[in-house]
Structures are given as C-alpha cells and as structure tokens.
N, C-alpha and C positions, 0 to 999 in steps of 0.2 A: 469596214463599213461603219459610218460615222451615228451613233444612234439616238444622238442628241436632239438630230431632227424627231426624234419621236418622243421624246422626255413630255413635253404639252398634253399629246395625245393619251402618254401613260398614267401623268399627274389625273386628266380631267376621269378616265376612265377608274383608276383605281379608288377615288375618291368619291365617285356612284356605288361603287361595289360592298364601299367601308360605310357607306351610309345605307344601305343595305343591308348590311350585315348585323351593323348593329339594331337598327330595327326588331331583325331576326332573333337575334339572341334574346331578347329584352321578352319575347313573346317566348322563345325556349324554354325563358325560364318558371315561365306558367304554367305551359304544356311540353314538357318533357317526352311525352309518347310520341308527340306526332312528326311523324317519318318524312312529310313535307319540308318542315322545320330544317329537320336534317338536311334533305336531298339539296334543300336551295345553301345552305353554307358550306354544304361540300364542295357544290358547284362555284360557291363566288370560292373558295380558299383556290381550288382549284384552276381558274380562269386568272386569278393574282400570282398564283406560283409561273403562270404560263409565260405571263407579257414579263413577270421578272424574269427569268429565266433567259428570254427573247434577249431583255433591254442589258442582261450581266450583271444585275443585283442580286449576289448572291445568299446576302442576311434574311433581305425576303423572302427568298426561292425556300429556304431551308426552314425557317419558320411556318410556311403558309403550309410547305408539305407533312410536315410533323402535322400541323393542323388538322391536315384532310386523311393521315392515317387516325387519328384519333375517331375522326367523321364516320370513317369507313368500316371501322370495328365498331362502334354505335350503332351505325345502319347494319350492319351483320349480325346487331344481337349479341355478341360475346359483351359487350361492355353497358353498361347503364346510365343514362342521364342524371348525375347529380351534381347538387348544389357548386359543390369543389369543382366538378370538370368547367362550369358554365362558368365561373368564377376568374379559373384558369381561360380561357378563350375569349375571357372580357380584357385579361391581361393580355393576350394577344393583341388584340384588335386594338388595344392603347396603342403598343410597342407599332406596329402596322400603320397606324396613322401617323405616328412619330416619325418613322422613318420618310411617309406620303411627306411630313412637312417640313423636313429635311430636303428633301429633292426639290420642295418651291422654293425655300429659301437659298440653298446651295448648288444644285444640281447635284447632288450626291447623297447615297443612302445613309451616311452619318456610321458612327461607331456606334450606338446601343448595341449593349451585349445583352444577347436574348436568350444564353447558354443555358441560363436557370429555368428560364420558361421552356425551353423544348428538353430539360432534364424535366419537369413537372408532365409536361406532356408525355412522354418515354413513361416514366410511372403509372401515368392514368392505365397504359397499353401492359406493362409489367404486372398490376397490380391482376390484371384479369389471366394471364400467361397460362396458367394453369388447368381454366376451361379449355382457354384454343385449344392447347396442348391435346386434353384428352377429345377433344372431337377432331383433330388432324387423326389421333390413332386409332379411332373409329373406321375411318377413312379409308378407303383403299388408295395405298398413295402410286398407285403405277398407275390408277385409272385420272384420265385429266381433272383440272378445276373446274369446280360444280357450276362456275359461268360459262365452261365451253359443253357445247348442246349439240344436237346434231340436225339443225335445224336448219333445213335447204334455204337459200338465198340468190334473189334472182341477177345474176351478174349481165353483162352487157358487151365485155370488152370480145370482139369478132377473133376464133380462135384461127387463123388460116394456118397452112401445111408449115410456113417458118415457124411461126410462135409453137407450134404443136413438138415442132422436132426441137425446140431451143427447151422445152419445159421435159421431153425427153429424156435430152441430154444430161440435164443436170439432175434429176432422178439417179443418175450413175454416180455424182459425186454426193460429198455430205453438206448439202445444202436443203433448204425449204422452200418450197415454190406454194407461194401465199395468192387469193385473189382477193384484193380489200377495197370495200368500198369507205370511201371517205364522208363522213354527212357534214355540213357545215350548220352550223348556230343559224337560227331566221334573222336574228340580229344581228348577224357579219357587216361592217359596211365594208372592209375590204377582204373581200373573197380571193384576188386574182395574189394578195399579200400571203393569208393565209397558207393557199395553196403552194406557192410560195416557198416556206415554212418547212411544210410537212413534205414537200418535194427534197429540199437538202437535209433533214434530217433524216429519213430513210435512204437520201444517196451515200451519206456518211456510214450506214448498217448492212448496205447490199446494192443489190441492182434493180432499178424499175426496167423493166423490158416492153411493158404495153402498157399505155392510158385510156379510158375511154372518159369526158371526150381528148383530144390528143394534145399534147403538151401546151400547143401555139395558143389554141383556143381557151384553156386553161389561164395562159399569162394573162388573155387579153380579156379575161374575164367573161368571157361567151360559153356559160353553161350555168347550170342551175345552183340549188344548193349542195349537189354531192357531183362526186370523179373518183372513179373506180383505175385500180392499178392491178398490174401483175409483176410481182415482187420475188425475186432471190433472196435468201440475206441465212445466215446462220442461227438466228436466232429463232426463238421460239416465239407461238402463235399470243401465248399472256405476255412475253417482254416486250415484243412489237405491238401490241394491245396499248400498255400503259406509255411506251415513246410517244406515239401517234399521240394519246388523247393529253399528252403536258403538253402541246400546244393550243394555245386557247382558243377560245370561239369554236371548238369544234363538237358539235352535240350527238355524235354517234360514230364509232368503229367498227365496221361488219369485218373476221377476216375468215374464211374458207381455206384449208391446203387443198392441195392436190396432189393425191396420195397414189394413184394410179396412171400408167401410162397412154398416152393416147397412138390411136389407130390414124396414121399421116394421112390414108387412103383415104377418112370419113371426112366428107363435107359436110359435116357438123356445123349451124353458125355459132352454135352458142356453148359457150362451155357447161360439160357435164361429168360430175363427176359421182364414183361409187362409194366414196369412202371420204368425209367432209368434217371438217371443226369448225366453229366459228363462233367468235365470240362477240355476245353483244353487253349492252350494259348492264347493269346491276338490276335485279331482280325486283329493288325497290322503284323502279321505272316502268311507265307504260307499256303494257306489250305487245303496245302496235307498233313502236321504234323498231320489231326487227322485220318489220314488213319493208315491201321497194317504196323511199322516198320518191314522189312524184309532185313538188310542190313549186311553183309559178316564184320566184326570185323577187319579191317584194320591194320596189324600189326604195330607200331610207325616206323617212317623213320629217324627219328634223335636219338640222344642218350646224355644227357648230361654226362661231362666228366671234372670232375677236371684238372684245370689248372698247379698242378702242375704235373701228371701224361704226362701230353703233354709235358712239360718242360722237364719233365725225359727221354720221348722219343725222344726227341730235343739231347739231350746231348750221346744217346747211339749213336744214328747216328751219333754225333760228333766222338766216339770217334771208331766207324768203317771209318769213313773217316780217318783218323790221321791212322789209322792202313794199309788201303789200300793206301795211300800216301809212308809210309814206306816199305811196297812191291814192289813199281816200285823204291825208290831209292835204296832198297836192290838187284835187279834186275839189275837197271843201271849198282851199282858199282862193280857187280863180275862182270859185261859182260858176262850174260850169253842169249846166240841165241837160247837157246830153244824156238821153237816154244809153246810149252805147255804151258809154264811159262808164256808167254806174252801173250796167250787165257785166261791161267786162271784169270791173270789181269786184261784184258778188258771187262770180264765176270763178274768180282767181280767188277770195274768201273761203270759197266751199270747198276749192281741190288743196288750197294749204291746210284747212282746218283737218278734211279726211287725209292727210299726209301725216300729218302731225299725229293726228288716232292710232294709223299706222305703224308709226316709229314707235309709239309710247306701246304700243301690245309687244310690240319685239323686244324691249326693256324689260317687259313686265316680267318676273317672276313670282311664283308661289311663295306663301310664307313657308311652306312646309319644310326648304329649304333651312330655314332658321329654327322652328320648332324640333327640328329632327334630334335636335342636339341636347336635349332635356328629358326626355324619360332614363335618360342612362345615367346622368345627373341626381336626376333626383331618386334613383333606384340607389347611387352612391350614399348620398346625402343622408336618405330615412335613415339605413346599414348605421351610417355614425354616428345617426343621432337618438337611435333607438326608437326612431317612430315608425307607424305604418302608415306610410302615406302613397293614397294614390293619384295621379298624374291623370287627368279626364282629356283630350285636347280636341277641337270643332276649327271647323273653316280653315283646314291646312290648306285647301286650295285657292285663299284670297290671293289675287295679285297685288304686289306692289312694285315700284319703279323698283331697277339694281341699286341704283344709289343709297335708298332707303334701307333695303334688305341688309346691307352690307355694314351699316351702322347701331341698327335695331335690336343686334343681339347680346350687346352688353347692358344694356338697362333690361332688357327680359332673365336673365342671368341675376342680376342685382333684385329683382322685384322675385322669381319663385324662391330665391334662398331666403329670401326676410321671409315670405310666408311661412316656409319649411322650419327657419330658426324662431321668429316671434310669434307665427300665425298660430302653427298650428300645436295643440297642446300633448304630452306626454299621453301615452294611453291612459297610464292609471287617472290621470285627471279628467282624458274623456267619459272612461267610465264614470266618475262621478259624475259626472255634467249632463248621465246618457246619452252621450251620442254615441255614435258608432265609433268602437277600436281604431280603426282607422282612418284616418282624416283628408281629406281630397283638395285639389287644387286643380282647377276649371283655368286651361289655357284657352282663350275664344278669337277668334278673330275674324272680320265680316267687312266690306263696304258699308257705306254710308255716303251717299253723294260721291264729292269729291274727294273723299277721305278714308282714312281708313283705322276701321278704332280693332286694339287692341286692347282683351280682359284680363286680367290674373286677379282670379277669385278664390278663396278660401274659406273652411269652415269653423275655424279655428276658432280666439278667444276675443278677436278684434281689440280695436284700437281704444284706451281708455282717453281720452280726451284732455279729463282731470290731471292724469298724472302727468303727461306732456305737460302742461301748466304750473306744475310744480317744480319738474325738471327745470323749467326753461326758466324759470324764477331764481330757483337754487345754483342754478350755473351761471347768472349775474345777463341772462340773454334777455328777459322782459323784468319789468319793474309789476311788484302786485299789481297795482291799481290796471296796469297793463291785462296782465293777466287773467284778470278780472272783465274784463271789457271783451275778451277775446270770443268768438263765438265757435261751436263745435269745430265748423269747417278751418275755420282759422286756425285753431288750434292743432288739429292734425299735421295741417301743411306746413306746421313748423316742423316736420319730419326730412322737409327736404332743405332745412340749411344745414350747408358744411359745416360738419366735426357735431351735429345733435345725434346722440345715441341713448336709445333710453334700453342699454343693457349694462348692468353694474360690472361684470365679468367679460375681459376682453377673451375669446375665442378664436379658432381656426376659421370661424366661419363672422363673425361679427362683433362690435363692441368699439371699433374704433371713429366710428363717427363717418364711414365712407360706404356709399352704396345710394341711399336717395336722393342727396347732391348731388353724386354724378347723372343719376336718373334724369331728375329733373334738365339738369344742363344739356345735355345729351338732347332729348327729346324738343326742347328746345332752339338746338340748333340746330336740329331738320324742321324746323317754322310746324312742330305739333307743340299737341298741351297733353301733361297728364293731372287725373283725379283723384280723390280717396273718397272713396264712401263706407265709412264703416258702423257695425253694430256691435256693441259689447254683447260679448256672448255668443254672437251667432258667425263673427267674421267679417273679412275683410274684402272690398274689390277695387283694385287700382286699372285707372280707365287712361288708355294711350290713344290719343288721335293725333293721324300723320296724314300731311297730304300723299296724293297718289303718285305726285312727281315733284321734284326739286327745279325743274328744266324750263316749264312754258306755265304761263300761268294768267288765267283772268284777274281783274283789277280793277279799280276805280281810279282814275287816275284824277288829282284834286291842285287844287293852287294856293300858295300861302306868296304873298309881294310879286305876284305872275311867275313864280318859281311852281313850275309840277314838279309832283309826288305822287307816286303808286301805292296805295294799300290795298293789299290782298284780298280780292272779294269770299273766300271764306270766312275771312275773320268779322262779316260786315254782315249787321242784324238788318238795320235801316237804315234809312236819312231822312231827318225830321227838320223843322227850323222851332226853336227860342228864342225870347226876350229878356234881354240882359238882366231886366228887373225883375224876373224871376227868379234870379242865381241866389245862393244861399251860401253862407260859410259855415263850412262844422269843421272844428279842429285843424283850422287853415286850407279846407278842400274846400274849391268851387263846387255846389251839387245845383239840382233843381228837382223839381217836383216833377217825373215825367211817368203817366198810366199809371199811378196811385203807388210809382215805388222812388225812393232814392239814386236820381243818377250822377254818378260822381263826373267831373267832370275835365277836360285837359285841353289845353291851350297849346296845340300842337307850335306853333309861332313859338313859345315862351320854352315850351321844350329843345326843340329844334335850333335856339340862340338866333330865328332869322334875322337880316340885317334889317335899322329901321323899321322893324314889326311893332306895328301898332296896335295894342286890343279894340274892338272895335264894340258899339255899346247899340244898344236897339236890337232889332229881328238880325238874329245869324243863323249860318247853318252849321247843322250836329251830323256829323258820322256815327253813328253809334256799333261800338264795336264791343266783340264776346271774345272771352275766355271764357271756355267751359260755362258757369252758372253765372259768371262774373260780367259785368257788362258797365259798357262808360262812353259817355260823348265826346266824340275830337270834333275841337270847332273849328271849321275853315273857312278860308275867304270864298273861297270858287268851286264847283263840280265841273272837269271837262267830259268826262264820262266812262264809260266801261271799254278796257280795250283788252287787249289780249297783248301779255307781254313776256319777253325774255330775260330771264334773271343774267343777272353778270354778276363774278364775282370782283370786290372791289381791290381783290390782290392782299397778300401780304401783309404790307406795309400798313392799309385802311383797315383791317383785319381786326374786328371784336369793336367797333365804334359802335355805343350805345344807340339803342331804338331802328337804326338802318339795318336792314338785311342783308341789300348789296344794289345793285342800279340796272337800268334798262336804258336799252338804246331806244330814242323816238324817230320817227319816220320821217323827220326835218334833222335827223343823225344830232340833237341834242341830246344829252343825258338827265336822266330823272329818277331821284333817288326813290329806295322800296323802302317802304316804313314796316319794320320787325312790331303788330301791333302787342303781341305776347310781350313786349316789355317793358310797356306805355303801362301797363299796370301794375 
C-alpha cells in the first residue's frame, strides 16, 4: 500500500497538532495542576503516535509514545509536573517538529536521534518507580485494572441461534469472546478510513464474527460516529483496549466479554449478559463517554484546498477584471448612451467586484497562524537572558491575504528579540526604575481600512536618539553638522540601515548590524511601511502597515507624455494643484508652502528618466502621497482616474528596478507601470 498518497494529509494535520501542543505546554507551564492541560497533550501525543504508526514512521511512533506514558503517569498522580519534565517535552516537541519538517522538505522522517530524549523521558517514569511500586502491592493483583468496572453497556449487535452457538463454541477453547463498541472522534473526516484501520488491526489479533452496522455499510460510510463488533482474539480485555485506541481519531473503547454461555432456544434480541468487563477511558474524562453514543454524524465545515488551485482562481478573476475594465473603455471611446450597455457594465462591475471579495476571504488567514510561534520563543529567550518577560498578544484573529502571512514572520522575529535584547532592561535595573520585575511585550494586530497594522510594544528603556547620533557620527555614517540637523524621528530610523548596531558586544542574539535592515526591506517589499515611536524610559513601539492583499488592487491611474501609471491609492492623501512660482529650494529640494507645513516635492518625469519630459511651469497637478507621518507631492501631467487593477510581476530579469512595483494589464491590453510610492521617498 503506497502511503505517499497520504504524506500532504499527514504533514497538514501533524502540524495543527504541534501548534497545539505547543500552545498547551506554554500554559502547563503556569498551571501545572490542571488535568485539562494534561488530558489535551495526551490526546495530541497520542493521535501523532497513531497516523505515524499508520504512515511507518517509526522515530515518531516511539518518541510520541514514551511522550504519552510520561502523560499517563501525570494524569494518574504517581508523577508531578515540574519545571525539568515541561522542559524535557519542550525538547520533544522540537525534535517532533523537526522531524514534521523533514518530511516537507524530503519525504522522509530524517535521522534525529532522539535516544536521549526518551532516556530522559524513561527517567522522569524511573525516578517515580517506587511509589507505583508500592501502590501495585497495595493492590490485589488477581483482581482486574482499576479502569475495568462492571458497568452495563448497551450493545446493539442482533444475537441469533448462529452467533449464539459460534460464541458457545469457543467458550470451549482458550479464547475471549469480546463485544466492543468503537466511538469515533466528532472530527473524523474520514470515518469509512478509520474504520478501515481498526477492522485490519483486530483481524491481524483474532476474528470479527458480527458488526453492527454490517461491514458493507461500514466501508461505505453509512453510519454514525460509532460500529460495534463481536470479537475472538487471545488476548486480553486492557491489550485490546490500548491496540484499538493507537489508532487515531478514535475518542472512546467500550469492551464487555462474555463470560457465560448462552441458551440457543432464547430469542433474546439483544445480548445479555451475567458476568461483564468493560473498559472505558481514564477516569480523568467525562463520565458521560460511557453512556450509549447517540450523536447525528456532523458533516466537515472546512475543506482543505491546494494552494495553487486558489492562486489559479486569483489569476481567472484577474483576468475577468482586465476584461471588464476594457468594456467600459470600449464603451467610453465609441460614446455610446446606451442605457443597456452601461447596466450591463455595472452589472458585470458588481458580480466581479463580489467575486473578487470572495476569492480574497478564501486567501485570507488569521495572523494567529504567525503569532503562534513567539510565546515559546520568547519563553526561550527571557531563560537566556535572564529576564522576566511577559509575551501580551491581541487580534490573533486579524486576516490577512496568504501571501503576506507567509512573509511577515521574519521581521516579527527580528523586531520581539531587539525588544527582548535592547528594549527591555535587566530586573535589577527595573527595580531601580520601579517598574515592575518583569517587563512585557504587547504583540497587537487589527484592520485599518485597507490594511493592516501590526504593533510590538515594549516597556523597556526605549530609544535614546542622542546616542544613535553619536554612533552614526563615530562610525564615519553622518557628518556633525549632519547630525545636528537631524530631528528625533530621523534619528531613530537610522536604525534600519544595514550593518547600524548600536550594541558594543557582538552576541548570540545581536550586535552584528542585521535585523532592522532586513525589517525594513522586507516590509517594504510587500508595498507596507514600518514606524518607531519611542520614549526614553518608558519604551518602545514599532508600527507595521501591510496591505490586505498583494493581488488586486485600487489605484489612480495618472500620465506623464500620455504614458499611464498606476499609483496605489493607499498611499494617496489628496490631489491638489500648484503654481510653480510658489516652489521653493532648501538644500537642493523642490518644496512649497502647502496648509501652513513644508511639502517636499518630486517630479515624477525627472525621476522616472521619461523620454522628452519637459517640466512644465504655471498651475500643475500634485499627488500628494504618505508614508507613515511623512508626506510629499508627485507632480503630473494628467489624472485618468481611479480603476481597479492587477499587479504583474515584472519577472526576473526587471526584478528590483527602482520606484516600479511591477505593471498592469489595461483594458485596450496596453501595459502601465505601478509606482512603489514608499521609495519616492
């Protein structure tokens, strides 16, 4: 059986589980008591030991289950939650994800030897040996395990005169005649798989002789969440217990023998018996699970769905938009008043625009997805740094496109460790400062219009301004007088050119000049901006704004020598007009006097090298566009107006060409370059 085909489904699911998990422990490690805690990573080691096991990985099979005996003597009370166990399960969960990212890079779980980890785990279990010990000899050990009860269970499968004399019969030889009901997970998506499963692993231990419901309806997935069997096999009621539940997705094992013979002659429908075991699950579980499941088979509400198949329905809508664009300019240019025509356009306008809504929610994900990966981080980080710092995080549920998500998490990485190493200060120095021992980092993330701004906030020592200035003097980067001239905000934002580090000691963690350079570039090549706002003494907060999508996008679309251009309408404050004789020069910049401030000014033509570009003198028009607090007028020939347009990329080859972003198809199939305004500034 080739199980390659399931490798996708194993990666996507193991990789929910591990983000999961770690969650989980990050909170264990706060609240040690709580039995919840426990029961859910028992369950995820548990449900990972399963699909390995399935898929023939065997490093994780054997790690995950050493895991879930550690779990299982926890929940039982012989063993204690401490620092060292949670410590050791963090080193798991490494090794676990290691091996996850093994299998996407290779298809194969890799060589890590994890021999020392499940020796450390075996210890956690040795070091407690000696309590089990004495409460086993407490124990009367001829009487069953204290999870087998003798608690009736309502079986289903129809006992008639054959089944009767077949369960007889083997009463004669040294066999076990088991009735086990099977319960499935509510979140099975494939039941008729499962079932599946647990059918050839019990055929491999003995004989199924009755199912209810009956095999066929079983494959074909026509019954509920549980299928009750009648079972031969030699083993006992706790080893067929534990075979059954290391298949995964399965959320309950009832098993009853049948200990007594039955009377052929009784038309009995339902089996009954005098003498019964049955084992249900752990005691730290609901005790309504050994009641009869009676629950309606919940159809799945999600669907996974290859990424590029989304991409592909990204690009058809692309290119119905390009087509309904060239409708209205086809419309424009005959001048035609037909009323129809100009319904049927605003008709076909409104069903691409709500298509395009559509497409873009199916894209969207959660940041949470990105944030996940930082409390266990920065739980490493304080550990080495000797700080106590706490991790706050808000708006895990903002969406943003995949494209963005998938980029975002390297400058969020770069921006909480400079907090963590620069921000926040040594205890003994908070003490002095009074603030609180331990010092916090505020991850936020929220909408905003079209965008979406990310926070990382700290309370730390913030940014001295001065000594940046001094730095950047002493390192031959700005000249005094420079220096001098430079105002807070400027000064800061010389934190993000490459190779500036204002830490005298290179570290593990910082010192070499990389991390807000790449920040910055980064954030900039998904067409956002980031900020620093900070206050000596009180801390720091770096502000990321990202569009919602990289894919479709509104615009202004403008003309320099009847060549169009598209700039972004986010980036776009106003549109004003000026008189040349108002332009002013400071220190070689065109500015003017506009609403009682400084506006700098740019001659997109002179930028751009157009050919024959000629400045033009009298009344012009101003774009006025923003970064962040920053703000400046492009002056252009023409406004053709606001369209709605599809980024291209310009390939390869065009690839990092100053001020262009990348191009758009127009609706007469000309092309029309996108102005990057972030670096007109």
């Amino acid at each position: 059986m080739d199980m390659n085909q399931y490798l996708e489904i194993f990666i996507d699911e193991s990789k929910e589980h591990l983000q999961e998990m770690n969650q989980i422990l990050l909170e264990l490690e706060n609240q040690p008591d709580n039995l919840e805690l426990l029961d859910a990573i028992f369950r995820i080691a548990h449900t990972i030991k399963g699909m390995a096991g399935t898929m023939g990985y065997t490093r994780i099979t054997n790690l995950t289950h050493k895991m879930e005996s550690v779990m299982h003597e926890i929940r039982s009370g012989d063993v204690d939650v401490k620092e060292e166990i949670v410590d050791i399960l963090f080193e798991c969960f490494d090794a676990l994800e290691e091996y996850v990212e093994n299998l996407i890079r290779t298809g194969e779980e890799g060589s890590l030897d994890t021999d020392n980890l499940i020796k450390k785990l075996a210890s956690v279990l040795e070091g407690d040996s000696i309590a089990s010990d004495k409460k086993d000899i407490s124990e009367n050990k001829s009487s069953t395990d204290e999870k087998f009860t003798n608690t009736q269970h309502e079986f289903t499968i129809k006992m008639d005169d054959m089944l009767k004399t077949v369960v007889n019969k083997a009463m004669m030889s040294d066999v076990n005649i088991f009735l086990i009901d099977v319960i499935l997970d509510e979140k099975c998506m494939l039941k008729a798989a499962r079932s599946f499963i647990v059918f050839n692993k019990l055929e491999d231990l003995g004989e199924i002789i009755a199912s209810d419901p009956e095999a066929e309806l079983i494959e074909d997935e026509k019954f509920d969440l549980n299928f009750q069997l009648l079972y031969l096999t030699k083993l006992d009621a706790k080893t067929l217990y534990n075979e059954i539940m290391n298949v995964s997705e399965i959320n309950e094992v009832i098993i009853e023998a049948i200990v007594e013979k039955y009377d052929v002659e009784d038309d009995g429908d339902q089996v009954e018996t005098t003498k019964t075991e049955s084992e249900n699950q752990s005691k730290t579980e609901s005790p309504k699970t050994t009641k009869k499941v009676l629950r309606k088979n919940q159809a799945s509400k999600t669907v996974r769905v290859d990424i590029g198949r989304l991409d592909n329905l990204m690009n058809l809508v692309s290119e119905l938009i390009i087509i309904k664009t060239r409708l209205e300019d086809e419309g424009f240019q005959k001048k035609q008043n037909s009323s129809e025509m100009h319904e049927t356009i605003e008709y076909l306008e409104r069903i691409t625009t709500s298509l395009h809504d559509a497409v873009m929610k199916v894209r969207m994900v959660p940041v949470e997805r990105t944030f996940n990966r930082f409390p266990r981080m920065v739980r490493d980080l304080s550990k080495e740094l000797g700080k106590g710092i706490n991790l706050i995080m808000s708006g895990e549920d903002t969406e943003v496109d995949r494209t963005v998500i998938d980029e975002i998490g390297d400058p969020l990485i770069h921006l909480i460790r400079n907090s963590l190493d620069h921000g926040i200060e040594s205890t003994q120095d908070r003490v002095k400062k009074d603030k609180p021992e331990d010092g916090s980092v505020n991850l936020r993330a929220y909408p905003d219009g079209n965008t979406v701004v990310i926070e990382v906030e700290d309370d730390g020592k913030g940014i001295d301004s001065e000594r940046i200035k001094e730095i950047a003097v002493g390192n031959g980067i700005l000249s005094r007088e420079e220096a001098d001239n430079l105002s807070k905000k400027e000064a800061i934002n010389l934190l993000f050119r490459a190779g500036f580090s204002t830490v005298d000691v290179v570290t593990d963690l910082s010192g070499r000049g990389v991390g807000l350079d790449v920040v910055k570039s980064k954030i900039e090549s998904l067409n956002g901006t980031v900020e620093v706002d900070s206050t000596v003494g009180q801390g720091s907060k770096f502000t990321i704004r990202l569009p919602l999508t990289l894919a479709i996008i509104q615009a202004l679309m403008i003309e320099l020598n009847e060549e169009k251009y598209a700039i972004p309408l986010n980036n776009i404050k106003e549109i004003s007009t000026i008189n040349s004789e108002n332009i002013s020069l400071i220190h070689d910049q065109e500015v003017v006097l506009y609403r009682k401030k400084t506006l700098p000014l740019i001659r997109l033509g002179d930028v751009l090298k157009v050919e024959d570009y000629e400045n033009k003198t009298g009344e012009m028009l101003v774009v006025i566009i923003k970064k962040g607090e920053q703000e400046a007028g492009v002056i252009v020939d023409k406004l053709v107006g606001q369209q709605e347009i599809v980024i291209k990329s310009l390939g390869k080859f065009l690839k990092g060409i100053n001020v262009i972003a990348g191009a758009t198809i127009l609706g007469n199939g000309g092309v029309a370059l996108i102005i990057d305004s972030n670096q007109l500034f």
